[in-house]
MDAnalysis code that builds the backbone (N, CA, C; Angstrom):
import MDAnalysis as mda
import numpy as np

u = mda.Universe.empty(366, n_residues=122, atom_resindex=np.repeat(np.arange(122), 3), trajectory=True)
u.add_TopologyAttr("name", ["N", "CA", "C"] * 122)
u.add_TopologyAttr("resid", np.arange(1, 123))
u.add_TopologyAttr("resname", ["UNK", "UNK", "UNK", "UNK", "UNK", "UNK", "UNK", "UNK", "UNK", "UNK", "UNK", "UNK", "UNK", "UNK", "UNK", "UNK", "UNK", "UNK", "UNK", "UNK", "UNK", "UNK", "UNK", "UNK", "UNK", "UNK", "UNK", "UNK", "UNK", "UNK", "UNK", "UNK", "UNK", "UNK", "UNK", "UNK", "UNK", "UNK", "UNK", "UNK", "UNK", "UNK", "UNK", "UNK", "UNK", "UNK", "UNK", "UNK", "UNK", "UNK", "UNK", "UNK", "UNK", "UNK", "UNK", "UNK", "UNK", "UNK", "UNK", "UNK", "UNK", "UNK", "UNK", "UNK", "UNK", "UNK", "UNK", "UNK", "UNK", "UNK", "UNK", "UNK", "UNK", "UNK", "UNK", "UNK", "UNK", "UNK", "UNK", "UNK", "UNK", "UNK", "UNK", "UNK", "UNK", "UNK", "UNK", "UNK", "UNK", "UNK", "UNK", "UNK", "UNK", "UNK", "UNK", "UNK", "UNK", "UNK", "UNK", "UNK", "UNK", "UNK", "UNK", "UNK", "UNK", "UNK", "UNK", "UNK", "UNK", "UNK", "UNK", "UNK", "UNK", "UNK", "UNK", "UNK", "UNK", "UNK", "UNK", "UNK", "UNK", "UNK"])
u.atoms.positions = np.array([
    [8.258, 0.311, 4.722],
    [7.968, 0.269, 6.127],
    [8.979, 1.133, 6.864],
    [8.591, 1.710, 8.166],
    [9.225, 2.527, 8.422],
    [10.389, 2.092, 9.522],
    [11.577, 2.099, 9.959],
    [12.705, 0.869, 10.996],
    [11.742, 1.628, 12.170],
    [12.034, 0.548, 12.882],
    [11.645, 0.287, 14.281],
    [13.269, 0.316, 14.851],
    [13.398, 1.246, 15.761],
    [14.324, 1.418, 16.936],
    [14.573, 0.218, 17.594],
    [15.423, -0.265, 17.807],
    [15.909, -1.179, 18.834],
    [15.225, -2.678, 18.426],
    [14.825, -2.585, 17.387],
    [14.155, -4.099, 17.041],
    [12.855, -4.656, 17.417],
    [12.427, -3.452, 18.393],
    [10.840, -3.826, 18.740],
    [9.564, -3.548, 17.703],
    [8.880, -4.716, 18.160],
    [7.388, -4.364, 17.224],
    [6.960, -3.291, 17.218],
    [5.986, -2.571, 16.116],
    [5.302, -1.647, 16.396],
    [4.292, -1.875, 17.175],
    [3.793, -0.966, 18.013],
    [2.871, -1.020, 18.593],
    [1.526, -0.494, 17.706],
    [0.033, -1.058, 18.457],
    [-0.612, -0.926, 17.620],
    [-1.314, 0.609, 17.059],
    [-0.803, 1.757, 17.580],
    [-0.799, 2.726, 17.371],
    [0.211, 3.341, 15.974],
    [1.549, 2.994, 16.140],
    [2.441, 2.901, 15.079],
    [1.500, 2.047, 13.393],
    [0.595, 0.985, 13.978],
    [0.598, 0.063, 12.804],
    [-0.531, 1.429, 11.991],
    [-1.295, 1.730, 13.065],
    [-2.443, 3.028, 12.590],
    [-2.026, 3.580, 11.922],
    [-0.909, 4.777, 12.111],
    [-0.562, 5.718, 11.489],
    [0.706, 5.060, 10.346],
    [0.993, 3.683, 10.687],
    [1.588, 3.153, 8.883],
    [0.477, 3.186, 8.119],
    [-0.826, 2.153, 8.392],
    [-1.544, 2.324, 7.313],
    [-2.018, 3.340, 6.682],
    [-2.013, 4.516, 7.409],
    [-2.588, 5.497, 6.563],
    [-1.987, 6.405, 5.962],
    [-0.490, 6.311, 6.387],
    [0.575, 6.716, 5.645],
    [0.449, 6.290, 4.217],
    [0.246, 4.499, 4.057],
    [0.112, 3.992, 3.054],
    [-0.708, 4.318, 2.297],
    [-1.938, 4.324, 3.447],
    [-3.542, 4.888, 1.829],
    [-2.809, 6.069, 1.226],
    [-2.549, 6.759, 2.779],
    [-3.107, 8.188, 1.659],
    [-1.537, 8.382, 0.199],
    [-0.478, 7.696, 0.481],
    [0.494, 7.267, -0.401],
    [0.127, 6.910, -1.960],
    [-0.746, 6.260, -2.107],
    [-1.533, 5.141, -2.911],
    [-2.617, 5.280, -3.162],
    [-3.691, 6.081, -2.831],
    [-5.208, 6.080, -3.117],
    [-5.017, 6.820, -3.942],
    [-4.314, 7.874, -4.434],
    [-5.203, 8.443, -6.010],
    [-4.274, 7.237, -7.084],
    [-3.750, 6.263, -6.497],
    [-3.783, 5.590, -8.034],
    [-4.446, 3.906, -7.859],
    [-5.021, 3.598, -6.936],
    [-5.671, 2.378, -6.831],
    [-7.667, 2.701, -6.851],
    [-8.518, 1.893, -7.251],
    [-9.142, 2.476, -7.064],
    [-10.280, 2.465, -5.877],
    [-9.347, 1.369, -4.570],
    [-10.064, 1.788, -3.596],
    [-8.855, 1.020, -2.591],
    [-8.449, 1.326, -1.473],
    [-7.828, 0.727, -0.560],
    [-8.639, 1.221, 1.192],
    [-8.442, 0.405, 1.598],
    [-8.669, 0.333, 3.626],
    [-8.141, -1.043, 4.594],
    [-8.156, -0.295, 5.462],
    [-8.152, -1.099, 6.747],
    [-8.935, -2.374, 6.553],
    [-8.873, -3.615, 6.665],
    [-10.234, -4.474, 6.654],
    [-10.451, -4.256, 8.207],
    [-11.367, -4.332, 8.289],
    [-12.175, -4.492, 10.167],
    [-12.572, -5.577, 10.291],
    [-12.533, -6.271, 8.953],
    [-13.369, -8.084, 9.482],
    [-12.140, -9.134, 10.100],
    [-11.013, -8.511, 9.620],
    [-9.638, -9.470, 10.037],
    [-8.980, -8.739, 11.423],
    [-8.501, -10.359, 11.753],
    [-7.885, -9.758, 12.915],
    [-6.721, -8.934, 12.869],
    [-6.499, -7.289, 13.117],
    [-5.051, -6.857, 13.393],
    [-4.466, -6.881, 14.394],
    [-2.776, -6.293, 14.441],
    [-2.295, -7.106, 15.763],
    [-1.559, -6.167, 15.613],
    [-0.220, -5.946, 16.645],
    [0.928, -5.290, 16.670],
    [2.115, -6.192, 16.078],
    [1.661, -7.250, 15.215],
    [2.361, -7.695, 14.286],
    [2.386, -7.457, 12.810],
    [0.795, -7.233, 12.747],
    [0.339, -7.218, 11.366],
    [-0.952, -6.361, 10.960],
    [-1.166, -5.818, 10.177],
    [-2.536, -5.843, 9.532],
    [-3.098, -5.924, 8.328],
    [-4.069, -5.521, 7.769],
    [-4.381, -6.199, 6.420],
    [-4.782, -5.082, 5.713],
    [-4.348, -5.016, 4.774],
    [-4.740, -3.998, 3.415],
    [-6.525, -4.659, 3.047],
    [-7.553, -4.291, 2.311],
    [-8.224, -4.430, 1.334],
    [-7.662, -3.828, -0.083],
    [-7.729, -4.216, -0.873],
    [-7.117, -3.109, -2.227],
    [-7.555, -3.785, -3.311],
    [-8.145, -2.577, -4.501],
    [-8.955, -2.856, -5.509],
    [-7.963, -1.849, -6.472],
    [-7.317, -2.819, -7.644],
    [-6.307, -1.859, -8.201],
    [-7.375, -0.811, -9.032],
    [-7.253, -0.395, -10.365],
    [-7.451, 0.330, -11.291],
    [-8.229, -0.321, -12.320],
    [-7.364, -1.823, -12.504],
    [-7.939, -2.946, -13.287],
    [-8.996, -3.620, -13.107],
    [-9.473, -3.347, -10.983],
    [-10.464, -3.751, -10.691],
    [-10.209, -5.216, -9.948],
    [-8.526, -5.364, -10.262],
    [-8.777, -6.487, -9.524],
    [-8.725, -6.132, -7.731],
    [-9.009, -7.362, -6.971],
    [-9.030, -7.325, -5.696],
    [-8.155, -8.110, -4.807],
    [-7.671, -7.631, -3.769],
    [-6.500, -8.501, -3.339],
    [-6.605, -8.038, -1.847],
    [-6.339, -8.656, -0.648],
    [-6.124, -8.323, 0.657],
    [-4.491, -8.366, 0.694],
    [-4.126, -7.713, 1.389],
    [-2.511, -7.264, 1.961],
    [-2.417, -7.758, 3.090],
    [-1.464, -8.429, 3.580],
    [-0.588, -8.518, 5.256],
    [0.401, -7.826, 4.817],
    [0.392, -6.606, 5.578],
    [1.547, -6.115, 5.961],
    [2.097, -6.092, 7.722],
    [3.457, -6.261, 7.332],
    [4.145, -6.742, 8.686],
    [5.403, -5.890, 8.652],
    [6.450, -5.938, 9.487],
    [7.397, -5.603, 9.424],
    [8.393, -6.118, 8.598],
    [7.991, -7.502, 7.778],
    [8.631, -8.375, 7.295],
    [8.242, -7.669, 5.515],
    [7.522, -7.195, 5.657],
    [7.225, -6.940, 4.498],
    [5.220, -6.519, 3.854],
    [4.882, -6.445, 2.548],
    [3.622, -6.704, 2.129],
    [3.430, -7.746, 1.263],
    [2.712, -8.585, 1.902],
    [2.125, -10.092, 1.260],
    [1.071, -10.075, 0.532],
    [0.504, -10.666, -0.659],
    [-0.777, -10.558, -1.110],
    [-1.102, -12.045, -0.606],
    [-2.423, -11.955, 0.337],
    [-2.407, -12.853, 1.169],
    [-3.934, -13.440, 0.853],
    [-4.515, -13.142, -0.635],
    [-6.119, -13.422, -0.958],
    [-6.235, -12.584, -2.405],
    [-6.897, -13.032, -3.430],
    [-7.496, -12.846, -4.233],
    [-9.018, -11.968, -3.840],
    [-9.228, -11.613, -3.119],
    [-10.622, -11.215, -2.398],
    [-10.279, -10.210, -1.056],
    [-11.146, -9.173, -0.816],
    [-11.095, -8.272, 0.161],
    [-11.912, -9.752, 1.446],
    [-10.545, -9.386, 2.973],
    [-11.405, -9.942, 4.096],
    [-10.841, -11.382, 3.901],
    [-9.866, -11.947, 3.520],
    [-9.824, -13.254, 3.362],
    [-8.194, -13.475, 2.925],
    [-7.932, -14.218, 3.993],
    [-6.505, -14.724, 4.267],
    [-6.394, -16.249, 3.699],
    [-7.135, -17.014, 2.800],
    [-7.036, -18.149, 2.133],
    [-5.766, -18.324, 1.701],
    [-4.904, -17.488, 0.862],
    [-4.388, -18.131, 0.099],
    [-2.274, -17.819, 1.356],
    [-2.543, -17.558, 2.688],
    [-1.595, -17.225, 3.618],
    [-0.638, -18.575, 3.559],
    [0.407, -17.464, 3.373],
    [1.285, -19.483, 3.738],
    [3.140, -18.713, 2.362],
    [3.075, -19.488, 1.694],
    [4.358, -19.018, 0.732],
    [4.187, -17.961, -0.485],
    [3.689, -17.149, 0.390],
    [3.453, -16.157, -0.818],
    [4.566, -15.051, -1.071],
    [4.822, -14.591, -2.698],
    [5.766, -13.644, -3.050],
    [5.967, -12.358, -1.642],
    [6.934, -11.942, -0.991],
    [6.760, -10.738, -0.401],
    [7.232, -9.167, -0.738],
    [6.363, -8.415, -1.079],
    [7.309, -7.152, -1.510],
    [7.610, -6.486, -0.506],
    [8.848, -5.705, -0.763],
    [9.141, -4.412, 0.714],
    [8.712, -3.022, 0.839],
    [8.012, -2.574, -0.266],
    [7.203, -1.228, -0.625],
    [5.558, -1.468, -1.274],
    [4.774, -0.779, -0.901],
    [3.728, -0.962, -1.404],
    [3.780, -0.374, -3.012],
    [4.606, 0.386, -3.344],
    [5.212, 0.465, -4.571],
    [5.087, -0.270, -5.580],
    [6.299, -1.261, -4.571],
    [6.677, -2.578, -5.685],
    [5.568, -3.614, -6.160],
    [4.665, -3.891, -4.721],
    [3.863, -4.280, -5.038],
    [2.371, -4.111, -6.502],
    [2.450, -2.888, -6.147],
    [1.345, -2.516, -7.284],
    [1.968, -2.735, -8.272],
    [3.436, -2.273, -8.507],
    [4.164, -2.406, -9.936],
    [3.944, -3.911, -10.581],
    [3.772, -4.495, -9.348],
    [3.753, -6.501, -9.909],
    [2.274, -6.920, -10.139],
    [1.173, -5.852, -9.494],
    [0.052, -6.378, -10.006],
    [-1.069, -5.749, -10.727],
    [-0.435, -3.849, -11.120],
    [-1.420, -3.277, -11.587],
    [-0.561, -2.184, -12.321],
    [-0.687, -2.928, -14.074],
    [0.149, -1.731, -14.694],
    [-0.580, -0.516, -15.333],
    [-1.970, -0.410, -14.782],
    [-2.425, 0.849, -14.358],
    [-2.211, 1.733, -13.767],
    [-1.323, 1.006, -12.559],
    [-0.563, 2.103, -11.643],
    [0.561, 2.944, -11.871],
    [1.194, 1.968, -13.142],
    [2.414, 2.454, -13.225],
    [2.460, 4.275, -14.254],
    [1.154, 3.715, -14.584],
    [0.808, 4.709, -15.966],
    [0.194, 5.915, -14.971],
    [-0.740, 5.565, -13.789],
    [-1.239, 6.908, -13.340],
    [0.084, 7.575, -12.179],
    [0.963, 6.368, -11.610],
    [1.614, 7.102, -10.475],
    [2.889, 8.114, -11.546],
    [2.911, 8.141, -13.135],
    [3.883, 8.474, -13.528],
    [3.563, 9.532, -14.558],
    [2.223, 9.429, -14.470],
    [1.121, 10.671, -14.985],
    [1.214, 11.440, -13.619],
    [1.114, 11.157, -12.716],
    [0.598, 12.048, -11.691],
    [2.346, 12.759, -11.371],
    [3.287, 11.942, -11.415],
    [5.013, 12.810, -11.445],
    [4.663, 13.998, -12.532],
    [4.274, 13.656, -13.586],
    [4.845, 14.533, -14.857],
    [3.912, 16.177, -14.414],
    [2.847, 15.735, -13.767],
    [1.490, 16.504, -13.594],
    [2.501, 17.398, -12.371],
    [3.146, 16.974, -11.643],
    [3.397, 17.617, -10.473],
    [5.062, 18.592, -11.240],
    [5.641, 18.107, -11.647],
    [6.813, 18.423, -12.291],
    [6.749, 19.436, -12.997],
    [5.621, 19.610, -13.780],
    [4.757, 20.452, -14.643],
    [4.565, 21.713, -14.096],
    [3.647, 21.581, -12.620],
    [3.181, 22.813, -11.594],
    [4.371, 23.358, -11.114],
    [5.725, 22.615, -10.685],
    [6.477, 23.269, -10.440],
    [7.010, 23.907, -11.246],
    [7.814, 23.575, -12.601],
    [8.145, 24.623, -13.740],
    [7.083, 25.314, -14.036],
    [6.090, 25.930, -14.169],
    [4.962, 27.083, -14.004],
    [5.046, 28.006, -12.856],
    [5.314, 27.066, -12.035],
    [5.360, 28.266, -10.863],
    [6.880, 28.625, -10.777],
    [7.883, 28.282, -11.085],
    [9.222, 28.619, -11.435],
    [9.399, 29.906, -12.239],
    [8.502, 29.582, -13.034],
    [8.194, 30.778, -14.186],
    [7.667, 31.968, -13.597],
    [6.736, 32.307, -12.615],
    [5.942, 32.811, -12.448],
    [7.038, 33.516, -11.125],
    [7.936, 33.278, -10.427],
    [8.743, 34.138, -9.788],
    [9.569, 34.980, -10.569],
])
C-alpha cells in the first residue's frame, strides 16, 4: 500500500488508482482479478475479486491496514471478522497460490533474459 501523508484516508479516487496499480501488478499471474461492484467500497476500503491459477476464489478487503481474505467466494464478505492480514498483495498470493510463485519467478527469469540479449546487442 502506498503511505498516506499526514495520516489521512485515501480518498476514493486514490483507492481507484491503488486498485489498479494492484491488477495490473498481479494479473499476468492470477487467473482473473477486479474491482467487485456488488460490494460496498468506501474511502476506507475496497474489495478485490481474485481467482488464483489453481482456480481457487477468494474476495480481498484491502484497507490501509492491510489485504484481508475476507470470503472463500467472489462478492461475499462472510467469513469478515479475525482474519490473517497480509501487507503486500505479494505476500498474499505467496500464502495462497503456489502457482504464483512459479509464474511471478518465471516471468523475473523471462525479463532478466531480454535484458542480457539486449545487453548483447549494444
Amino acid at each position: 500500500m502506498k503511505e498516506e501523508t499526514n495520516n489521512e484516508e485515501p480518498n476514493e479516487e486514490q483507492w481507484i488508482l491503488e486498485a489498479q496499480a494492484i491488477i495490473d501488478d498481479v494479473k499476468h499471474h492470477v487467473t482473473d482479478i477486479n474491482v467487485s461492484n456488488k460490494l460496498r467500497n468506501s474511502n476506507q476500503s475496497f474489495h478485490l475479486n481474485l481467482t488464483t491459477l489453481e482456480g481457487s476464489r477468494f474476495c480481498i478487503e484491502v484497507s490501509t491496514a492491510g489485504f484481508t481474505i475476507v470470503a472463500n467466494e467472489h462478492d461475499d464478505v462472510t467469513s469478515k471478522g479475525e482474519n490473517e492480514r497480509f501487507e503486500t498483495p505479494y505476500s498474499l498470493l505467496n500464502f495462497v497460490s503456489p502457482q504464483y510463485k512459479d509464474s511471478f519467478g518465471s516471468s523475473l527469469v523471462h525479463r532478466l533474459e531480454q535484458l542480457n540479449d539486449s545487453s548483447k546487442l549494444n
